[in-house]
N, C-alpha and C positions, 0 to 999 in steps of 0.2 A: 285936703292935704293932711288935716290933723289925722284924719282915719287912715292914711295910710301911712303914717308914724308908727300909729298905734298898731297897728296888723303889723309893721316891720319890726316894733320893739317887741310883740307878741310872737314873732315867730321868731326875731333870738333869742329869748327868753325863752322857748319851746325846746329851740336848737341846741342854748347851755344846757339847759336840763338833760338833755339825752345824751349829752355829749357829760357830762354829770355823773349819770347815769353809767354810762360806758367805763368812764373812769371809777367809778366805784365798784361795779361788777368786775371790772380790769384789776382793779387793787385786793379785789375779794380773790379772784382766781390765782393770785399775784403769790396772797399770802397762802392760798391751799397748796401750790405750789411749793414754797417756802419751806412748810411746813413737813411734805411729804420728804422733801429735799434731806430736811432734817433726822428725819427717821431716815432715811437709808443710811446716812450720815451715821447717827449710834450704830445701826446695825452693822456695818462693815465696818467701825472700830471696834465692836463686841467679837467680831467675828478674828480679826486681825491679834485683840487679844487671848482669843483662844486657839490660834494657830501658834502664836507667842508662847504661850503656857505648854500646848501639847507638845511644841520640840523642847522647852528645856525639859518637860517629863522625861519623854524617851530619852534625850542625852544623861538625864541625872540616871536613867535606868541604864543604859549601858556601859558610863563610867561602873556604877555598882555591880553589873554583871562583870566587867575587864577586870574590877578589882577581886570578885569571887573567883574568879579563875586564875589568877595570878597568884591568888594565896590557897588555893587546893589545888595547883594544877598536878603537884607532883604526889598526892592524897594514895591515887591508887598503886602507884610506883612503892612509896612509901610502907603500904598493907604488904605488898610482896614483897619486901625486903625485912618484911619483920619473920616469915618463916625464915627466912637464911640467917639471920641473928638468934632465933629459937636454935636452930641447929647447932649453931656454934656455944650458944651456951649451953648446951644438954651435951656435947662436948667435953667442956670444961670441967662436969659434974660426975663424970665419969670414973669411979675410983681402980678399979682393975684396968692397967695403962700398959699397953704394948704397945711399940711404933704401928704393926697392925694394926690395930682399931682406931688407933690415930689416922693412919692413913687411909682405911674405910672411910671413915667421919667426914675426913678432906675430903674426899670422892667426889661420897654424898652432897656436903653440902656444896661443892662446886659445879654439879650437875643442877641443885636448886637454883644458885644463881645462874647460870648459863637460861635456864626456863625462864627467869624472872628479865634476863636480858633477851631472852627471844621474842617475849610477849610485848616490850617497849622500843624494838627496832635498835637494840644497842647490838653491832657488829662487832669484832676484834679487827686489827689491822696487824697481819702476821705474813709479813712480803720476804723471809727469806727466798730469795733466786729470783727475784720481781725486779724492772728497772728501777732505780732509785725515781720516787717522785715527791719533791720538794710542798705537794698541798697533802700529802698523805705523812710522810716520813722526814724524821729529823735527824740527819747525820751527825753522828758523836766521834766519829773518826773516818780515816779512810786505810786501807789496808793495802800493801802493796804486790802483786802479782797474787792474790786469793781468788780470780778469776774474771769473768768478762768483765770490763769497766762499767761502770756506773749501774751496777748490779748488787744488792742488800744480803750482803754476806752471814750479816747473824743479826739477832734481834736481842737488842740489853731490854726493852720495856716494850709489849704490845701497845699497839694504840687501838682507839675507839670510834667508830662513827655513832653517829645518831641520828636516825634517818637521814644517812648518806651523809650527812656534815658531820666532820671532823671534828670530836671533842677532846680530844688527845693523839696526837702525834706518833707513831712507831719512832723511839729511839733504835736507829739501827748502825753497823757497819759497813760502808759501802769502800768494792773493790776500785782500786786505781784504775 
C-alpha cells in the first residue's frame, strides 16, 4: 500500500510539474503577448500624434494662405490703378492748358479706367428707361407724369456691380 502512495504522490508531483510547466509557458506567452500589445500601443499613439500634428500643420498653413490672400488680394487691381493715377498726374504737370487737352486727358484717362474696370468684372449700373429695381437702384425721388410708372427717369450717381454683386446702388429718378 506504501508503494502505491508513493506512485500516487509520484504521479501528482508529475502532474504539478506539468501543470507548472503549462503555467509558466502560459505566463511566458502571457507576457510575449503583453509585450507585443504594448508596441502596437506606442505605435498607434505615435501614429495618432502624427495625424495630430499634420492637421494643425495644414490648418496653420491655410490660416497663412487665407491671410496672404486677404492682404494682397486687391495687389493686382491696385498695379492697374497706378497707370490711371500716372495719367492724372502727368495731367496736372501740364503747363500749356486749354479746356481741350483737358478734356483729351479726361478721355484718356477714363478709357484707362474703363480697361482697368473691364479686366476686374466692375460693371456700371446706368438704367435710365429700366424698371425701377430696388437690389440694383436707389430712389432719390419720384417724378410726376415723366412717363411710365415705376420707370428710372434719369440717373444723379451710376452704380457698380462686381461680378454681378452690387457695390454701389444707381442713385436714380423714378417716374410716378
Amino acid at each position: 500500500m506504501q508503494q502505491d502512495n508513493q506512485n500516487s504522490e509520484a504521479e501528482d508531483i508529475s502532474e504539478d510539474s506539468v501543470e507548472l510547466d503549462q503555467v509558466n509557458g502560459a505566463a511566458g506567452s502571457l507576457d510575449d503577448r503583453i509585450a507585443e500589445l504594448e508596441t502596437q500601443l506606442a505605435e498607434a499613439k505615435a501614429a495618432v500624434l502624427y495625424v495630430k500634428a499634420d492637421g494643425e500643420n495644414i490648418r496653420r498653413r491655410a490660416m497663412d494662405d487665407i491671410e496672404k490672400a486677404r492682404k494682397f488680394a486687391l495687389e493686382k487691381f491696385s498695379n492697374e490703378l497706378l497707370a490711371v493715377k500716372d495719367s492724372l498726374d502727368a495731367a496736372l504737370l501740364i503747363e500749356a492748358t486749354d479746356v481741350q487737352s483737358y478734356k483729351d486727358g479726361v478721355l484718356i484717362t477714363t478709357k484707362q479706367l474703363g480697361s482697368v474696370f473691364d479686366k476686374f468684372n466692375i460693371a456700371e449700373i446706368n438704367p435710365i428707361g429700366e424698371k425701377f429695381d430696388p437690389n440694383k437702384h436707389q430712389a432719390i425721388s419720384m417724378l410726376e407724369n415723366s412717363g411710365e410708372p415705376n420707370t428710372v427717369t434719369s440717373v444723379l450717381q451710376k452704380g457698380y456691380t462686381l461680378n454681378d454683386r452690387v457695390i454701389r446702388p444707381a442713385l436714380v429718378m423714378v417716374a410716378k
